[in-house]
BALO-500814 format. One line per field, with one value per residue (C-alpha): residue number from 1; residue in one letter; x, y, z. Coordinates in steps of 0.1 Angstrom, whole numbers, plus 5000, padded with zeros to 4 digits. Last residue first. Example, Ala and Ser with C-alpha at 12.3 -4.5 7.8 and 13.67 -1.06 7.14 Angstrom:
<rovexs>
nr: 2; 1
rest: s; a
u: 5137; 5123
v: 4989; 4955
w: 5071; 5078
</rovexs>
This chain:
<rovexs>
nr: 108; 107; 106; 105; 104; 103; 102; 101; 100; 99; 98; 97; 96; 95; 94; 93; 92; 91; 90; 89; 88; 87; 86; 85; 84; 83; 82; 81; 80; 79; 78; 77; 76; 75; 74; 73; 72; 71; 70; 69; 68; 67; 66; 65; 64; 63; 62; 61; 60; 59; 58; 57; 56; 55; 54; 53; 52; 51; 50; 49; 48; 47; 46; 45; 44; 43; 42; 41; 40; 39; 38; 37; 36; 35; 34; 33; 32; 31; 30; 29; 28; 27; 26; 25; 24; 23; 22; 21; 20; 19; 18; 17; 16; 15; 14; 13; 12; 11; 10; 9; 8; 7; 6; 5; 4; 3; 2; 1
rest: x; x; x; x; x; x; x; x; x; x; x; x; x; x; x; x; x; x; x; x; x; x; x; x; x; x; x; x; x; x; x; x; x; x; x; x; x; x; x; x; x; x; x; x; x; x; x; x; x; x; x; x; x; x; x; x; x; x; x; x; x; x; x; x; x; x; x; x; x; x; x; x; x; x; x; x; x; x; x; x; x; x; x; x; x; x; x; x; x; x; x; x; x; x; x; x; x; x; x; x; x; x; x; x; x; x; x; x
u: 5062; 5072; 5102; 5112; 5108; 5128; 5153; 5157; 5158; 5186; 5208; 5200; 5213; 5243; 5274; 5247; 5240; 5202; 5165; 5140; 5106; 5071; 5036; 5015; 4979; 4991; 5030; 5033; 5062; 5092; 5128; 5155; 5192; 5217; 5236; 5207; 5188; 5184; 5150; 5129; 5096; 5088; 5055; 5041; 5042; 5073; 5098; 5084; 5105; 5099; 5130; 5152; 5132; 5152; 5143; 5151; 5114; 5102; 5100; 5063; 5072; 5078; 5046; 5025; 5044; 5041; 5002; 5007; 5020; 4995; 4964; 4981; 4982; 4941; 4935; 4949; 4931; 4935; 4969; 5001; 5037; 5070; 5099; 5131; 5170; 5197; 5236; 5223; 5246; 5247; 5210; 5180; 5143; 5116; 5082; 5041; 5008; 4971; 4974; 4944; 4959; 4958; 4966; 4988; 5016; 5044; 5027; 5000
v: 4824; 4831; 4808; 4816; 4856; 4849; 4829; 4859; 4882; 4866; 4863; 4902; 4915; 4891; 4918; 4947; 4930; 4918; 4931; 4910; 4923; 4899; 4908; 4874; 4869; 4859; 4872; 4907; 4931; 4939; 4946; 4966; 4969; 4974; 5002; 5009; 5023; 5017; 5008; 4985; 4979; 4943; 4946; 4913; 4898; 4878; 4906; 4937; 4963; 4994; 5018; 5035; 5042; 5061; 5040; 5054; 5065; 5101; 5113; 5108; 5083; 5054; 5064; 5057; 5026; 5008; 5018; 5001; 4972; 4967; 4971; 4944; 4926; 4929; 4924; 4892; 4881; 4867; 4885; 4867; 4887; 4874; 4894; 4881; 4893; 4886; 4900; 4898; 4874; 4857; 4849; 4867; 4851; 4869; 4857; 4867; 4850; 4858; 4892; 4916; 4953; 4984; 5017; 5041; 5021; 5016; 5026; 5000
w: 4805; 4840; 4837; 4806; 4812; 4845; 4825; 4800; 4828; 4846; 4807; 4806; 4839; 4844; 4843; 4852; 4885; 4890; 4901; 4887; 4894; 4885; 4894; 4886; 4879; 4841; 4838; 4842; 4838; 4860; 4853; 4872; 4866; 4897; 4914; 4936; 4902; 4870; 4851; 4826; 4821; 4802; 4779; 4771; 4736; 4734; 4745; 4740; 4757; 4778; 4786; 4808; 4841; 4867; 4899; 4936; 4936; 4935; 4902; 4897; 4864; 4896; 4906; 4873; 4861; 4893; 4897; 4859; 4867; 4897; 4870; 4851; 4880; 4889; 4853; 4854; 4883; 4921; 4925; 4927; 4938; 4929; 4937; 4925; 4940; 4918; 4928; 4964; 4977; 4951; 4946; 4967; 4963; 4969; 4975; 4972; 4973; 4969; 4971; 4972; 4965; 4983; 4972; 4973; 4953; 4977; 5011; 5000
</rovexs>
């Protein structure tokens, strides 16, 4: 809630850290689609307010979902939606693509 400003119904949620925090995954489930896509874009919205410790660099389309991408706390940042899932991937530059492609694989 303090995140987004507003609340959201989660089903599930879990972060995993790799390497001593060169990978760390968030994985947050929602009881809808919509409901996630919705979270994406509350993401979107305050992230663009300036305020957050995320500059945003770009939005790809990688196999037909949008995947948001940012800097920040000397790492990259990707998150996008997979199904009722919320996913952010938050990895060293030196590995930053090959972890999201196996994040994107996995959360298909």
């Amino acid at each position: 809630t303090r995140l987004h400003g507003k609340e959201f119904p989660l089903t599930s949620g879990a972060m995993a850290t790799y390497g001593n925090g060169t990978v760390t995954l968030w994985v947050t489930g929602v009881p809808a689609s919509p409901m996630a896509a919705e979270m994406v874009r509350a993401m979107t919205d305050k992230i663009a307010e300036g305020r957050s410790p995320f500059r945003p660099t770009g939005t790809h389309e990688i196999d037909g979902r949008s995947v948001y991408e940012l800097i920040g706390m000397d790492q990259r940042h990707f998150y996008f939606q997979s199904g009722s899932l919320v996913i952010w991937l938050a990895a060293d530059e030196a590995i930053a693509e090959k972890a999201l492609m196996e994040t994107l694989t996995f959360y298909p």
